[in-house]
N, C-alpha and C positions, 0 to 999 in steps of 0.2 A: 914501507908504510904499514903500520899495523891495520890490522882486520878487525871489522865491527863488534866482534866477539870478544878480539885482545882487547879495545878499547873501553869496553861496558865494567870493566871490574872485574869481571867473574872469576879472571886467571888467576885469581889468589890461593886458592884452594887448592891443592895438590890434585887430589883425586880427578875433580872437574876440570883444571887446566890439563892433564893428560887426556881427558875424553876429548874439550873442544879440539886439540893439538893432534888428535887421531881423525876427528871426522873433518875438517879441515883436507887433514893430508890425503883422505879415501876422498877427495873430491865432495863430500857428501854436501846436500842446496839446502838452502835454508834453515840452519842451525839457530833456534832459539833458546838460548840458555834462560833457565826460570829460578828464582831463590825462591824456596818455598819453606825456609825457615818459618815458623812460628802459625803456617797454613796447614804442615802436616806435619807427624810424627816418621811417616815414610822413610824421608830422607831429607836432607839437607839441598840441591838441589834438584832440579829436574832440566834435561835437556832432550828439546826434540829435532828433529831434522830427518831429512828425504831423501832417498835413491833415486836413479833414474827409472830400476826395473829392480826384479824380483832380482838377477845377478846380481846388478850395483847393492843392493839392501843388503842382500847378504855379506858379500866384498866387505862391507863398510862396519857391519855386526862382528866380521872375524878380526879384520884389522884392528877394532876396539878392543875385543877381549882378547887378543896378544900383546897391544902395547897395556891396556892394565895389569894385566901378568907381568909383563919385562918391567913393570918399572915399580916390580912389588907388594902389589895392590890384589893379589891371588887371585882364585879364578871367579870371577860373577856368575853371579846366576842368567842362567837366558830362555826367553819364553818365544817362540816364534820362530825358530829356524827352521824348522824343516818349511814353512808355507814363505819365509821372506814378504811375507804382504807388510808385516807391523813386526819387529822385534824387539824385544824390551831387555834391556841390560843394566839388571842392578848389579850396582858396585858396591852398595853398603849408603854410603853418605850421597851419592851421585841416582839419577837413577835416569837412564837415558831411552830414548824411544825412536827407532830410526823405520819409517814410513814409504812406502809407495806413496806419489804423493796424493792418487785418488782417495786411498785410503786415512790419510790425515787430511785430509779433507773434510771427510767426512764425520769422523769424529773429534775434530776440532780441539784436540786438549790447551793449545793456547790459552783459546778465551775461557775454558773452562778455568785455568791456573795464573790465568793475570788477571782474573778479574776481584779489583780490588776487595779485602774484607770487611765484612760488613761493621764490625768497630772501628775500623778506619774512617769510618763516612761521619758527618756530622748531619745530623737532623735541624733540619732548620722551622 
C-alpha cells in the first residue's frame, strides 16, 4: 500500500520523490511535503520532517545527501550538522528541513508555508 506521501502527488518530481524515498527509508516521522511554487522564489518545493534524537537527525541528513548524490542530483548544500538540532538540505529545486521534533515545534514552518496566499482568498 502506498504511503501518505506516495499518495499526495508529490512523487512527480525527480528531485523530491528521491528526498521523500530517502527520509521514508532513514525511518524519519512526520514528513510534510509542501509545493511552494508560485509562494517562493527559493525553490520549488519544501519538505520537512523529524528525528528521533540529535543521532537519528543527523542518520537521516547523511542518508539524504548520499541518495541525492547517487542518483545525480550533486552535492547540496547543508546548514546544521554539526548541532543536528534542525538541518537544512538544499538540493536546488527541493529544499528540505529535518528537525528534533522540540525543535520544529517550536518554529513551526508548516503553518508558516501552508498557510494559504493572500490572493487566494476572496474578500467578501
Amino acid at each position: 500500500m502506498p504511503s501518505p506521501v506516495q499518495m499526495s502527488g508529490f512523487d512527480a518530481h525527480p528531485v523530491l520523490k528521491t528526498a521523500l524515498a530517502s527520509l521514508e527509508d532513514s525511518k524519519a516521522e512526520q514528513i510534510v511535503p509542501i509545493d511552494i511554487q508560485g509562494k517562493s522564489s527559493l525553490a520549488d518545493f519544501m519538505v520537512i520532517a523529524s528525528g528521533r534524537s540529535h543521532r537519528h537527525v543527523a542518520a537521516v541528513a547523511e542518508h539524504l545527501l548520499k541518495a541525492l548524490k547517487d542518483a545525480g542530483y550533486g552535492n547540496a548544500r547543508v546548514e546544521g550538522q554539526s548541532s543536528s538540532d534542525w538541518v537544512l538540505i538544499d538540493a536546488g529545486d527541493v529544499i528540505v528541513h529535518v528537525f528534533r521534533p522540540e525543535i520544529r515545534e517550536f518554529y513551526n514552518l508548516e503553518k508558516m508555508w501552508q498557510t494559504p496566499d493572500l490572493e487566494d482568498e476572496t474578500v467578501h
